[in-house]
C-alpha positions as CSV (number, residue, x, y, z in Angstrom):
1,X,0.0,0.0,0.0
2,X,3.2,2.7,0.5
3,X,3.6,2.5,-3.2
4,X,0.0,4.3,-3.8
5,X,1.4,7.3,-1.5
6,X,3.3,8.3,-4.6
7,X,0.0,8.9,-6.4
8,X,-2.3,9.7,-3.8
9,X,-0.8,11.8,-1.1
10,X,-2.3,11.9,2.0
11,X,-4.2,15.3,3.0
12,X,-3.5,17.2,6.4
13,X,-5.9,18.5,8.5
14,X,-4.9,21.8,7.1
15,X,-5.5,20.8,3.4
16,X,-1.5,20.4,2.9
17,X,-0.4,17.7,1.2
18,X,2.3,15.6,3.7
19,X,5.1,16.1,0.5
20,X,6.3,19.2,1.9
21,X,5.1,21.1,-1.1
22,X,4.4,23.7,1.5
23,X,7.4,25.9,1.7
24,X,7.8,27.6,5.1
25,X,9.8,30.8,5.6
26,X,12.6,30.1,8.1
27,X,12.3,31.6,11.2
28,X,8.8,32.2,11.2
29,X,6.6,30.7,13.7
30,X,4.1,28.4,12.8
31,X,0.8,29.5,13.3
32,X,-1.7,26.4,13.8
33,X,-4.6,26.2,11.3
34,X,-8.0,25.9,11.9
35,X,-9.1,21.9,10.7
36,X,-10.6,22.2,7.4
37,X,-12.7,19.4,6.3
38,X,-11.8,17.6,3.0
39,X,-14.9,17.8,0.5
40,X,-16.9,14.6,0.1
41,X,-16.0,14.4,-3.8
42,X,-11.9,14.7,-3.4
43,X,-12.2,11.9,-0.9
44,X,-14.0,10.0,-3.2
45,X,-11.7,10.4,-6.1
46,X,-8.6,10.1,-3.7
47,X,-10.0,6.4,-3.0
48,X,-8.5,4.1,-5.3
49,X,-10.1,0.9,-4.4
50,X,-13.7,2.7,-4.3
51,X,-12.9,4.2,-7.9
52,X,-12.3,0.7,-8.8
53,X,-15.1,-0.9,-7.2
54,X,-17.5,2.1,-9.1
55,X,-16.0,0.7,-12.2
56,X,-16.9,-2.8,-11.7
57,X,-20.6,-2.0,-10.0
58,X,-22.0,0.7,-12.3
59,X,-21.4,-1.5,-15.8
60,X,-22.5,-4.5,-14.1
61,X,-25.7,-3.5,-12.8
62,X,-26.7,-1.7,-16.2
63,X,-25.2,-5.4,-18.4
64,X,-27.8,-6.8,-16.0
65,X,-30.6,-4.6,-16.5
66,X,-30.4,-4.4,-20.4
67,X,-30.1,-8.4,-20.6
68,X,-32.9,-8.7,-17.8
69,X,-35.4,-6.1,-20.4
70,X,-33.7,-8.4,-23.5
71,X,-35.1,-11.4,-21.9
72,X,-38.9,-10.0,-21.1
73,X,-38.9,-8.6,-24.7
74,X,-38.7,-12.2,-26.3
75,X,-41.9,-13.8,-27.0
76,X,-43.4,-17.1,-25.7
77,X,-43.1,-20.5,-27.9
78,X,-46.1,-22.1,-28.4
């Protein structure tokens, strides 16, 4: 699982991204942030293994209902 840190970066509480891509002046203090909450939709998209699960769910239940309707369109043998 460390390998997917190199796609996905966690998120701080802040918003920061744990990289370090936040450059802090020297010899400044560091003021604490307030905790920001991380919108529903990034963690969504953040999640591999949901994204992946989606993928497999949403085109299997629509195969299913298209052959389902296939199958009640066909008429009855005599």
């Amino acid at each position: 699982m460390r390998f997917l840190c190199f796609f996905w970066p966690r998120r701080t509480r802040g918003g920061a991204v744990n990289e370090g891509d936040m450059a802090e002046t020297p010899g400044a203090p560091a003021a604490p942030s307030p905790p920001t909450r991380v919108p529903t939709m990034q963690r969504v998209l953040d999640n591999p293994f949901l994204l992946l699960f989606i993928g497999v769910a949403v085109p299997s239940v629509f195969y299913l209902m298209w052959g389902i309707m296939e199958i009640a369109q066909i008429p009855i043998g005599k």
